[in-house]
N, C-alpha and C positions, 0 to 999 in steps of 0.2 A: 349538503345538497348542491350548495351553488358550484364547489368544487369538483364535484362528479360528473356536471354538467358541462363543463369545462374542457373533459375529458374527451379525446379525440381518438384513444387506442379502443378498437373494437375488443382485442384479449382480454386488454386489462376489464373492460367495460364488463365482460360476461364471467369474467372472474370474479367481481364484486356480486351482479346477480345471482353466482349460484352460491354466495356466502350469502348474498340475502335470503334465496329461496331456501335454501337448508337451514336456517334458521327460523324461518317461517314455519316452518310444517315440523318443527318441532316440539312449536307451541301448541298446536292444535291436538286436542284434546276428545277424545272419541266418549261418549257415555254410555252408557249400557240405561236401558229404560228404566233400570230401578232405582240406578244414581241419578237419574233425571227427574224420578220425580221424589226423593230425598230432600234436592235440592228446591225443589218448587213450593217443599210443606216446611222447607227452613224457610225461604221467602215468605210464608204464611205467616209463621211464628214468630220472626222479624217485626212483621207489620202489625203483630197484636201485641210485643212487647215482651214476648216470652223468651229472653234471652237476658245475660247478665253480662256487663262489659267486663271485658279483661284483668283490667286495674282491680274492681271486685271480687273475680275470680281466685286472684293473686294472693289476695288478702287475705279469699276464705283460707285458701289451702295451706298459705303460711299459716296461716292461725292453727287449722288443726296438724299440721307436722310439730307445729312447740307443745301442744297439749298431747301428743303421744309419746 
């Protein structure tokens, strides 16, 4: 940042902007109201404990891929 700031060429300045700006608007992320509220009843689920961490997860599924 301090370096950019630094920066005295107007081109170069607006050439970093639209790498930032097209980077930005890449990430964003549109939902559709079904995915939205998907995610709302994860966040539910979350907070009552209805999920099993990763590590877990890993575990079960190794376990039953050697038992097949």
């Amino acid at each position: 940042m301090d370096r950019i700031n630094e920066l005295d060429d107007e081109s170069f300045l607006k050439a970093i902007k639209t790498i930032l700006d097209s980077k930005s608007q890449s990430q964003i992320l549109l939902l559709t109201k079904e995915e939205r509220k998907e995610i709302t009843e994860s966040k539910k689920q979350i907070e009552q404990g209805l999920f099993i961490e990763q590590t877990e997860m890993d575990k079960q599924f190794n376990k039953w891929l050697n038992a097949r």
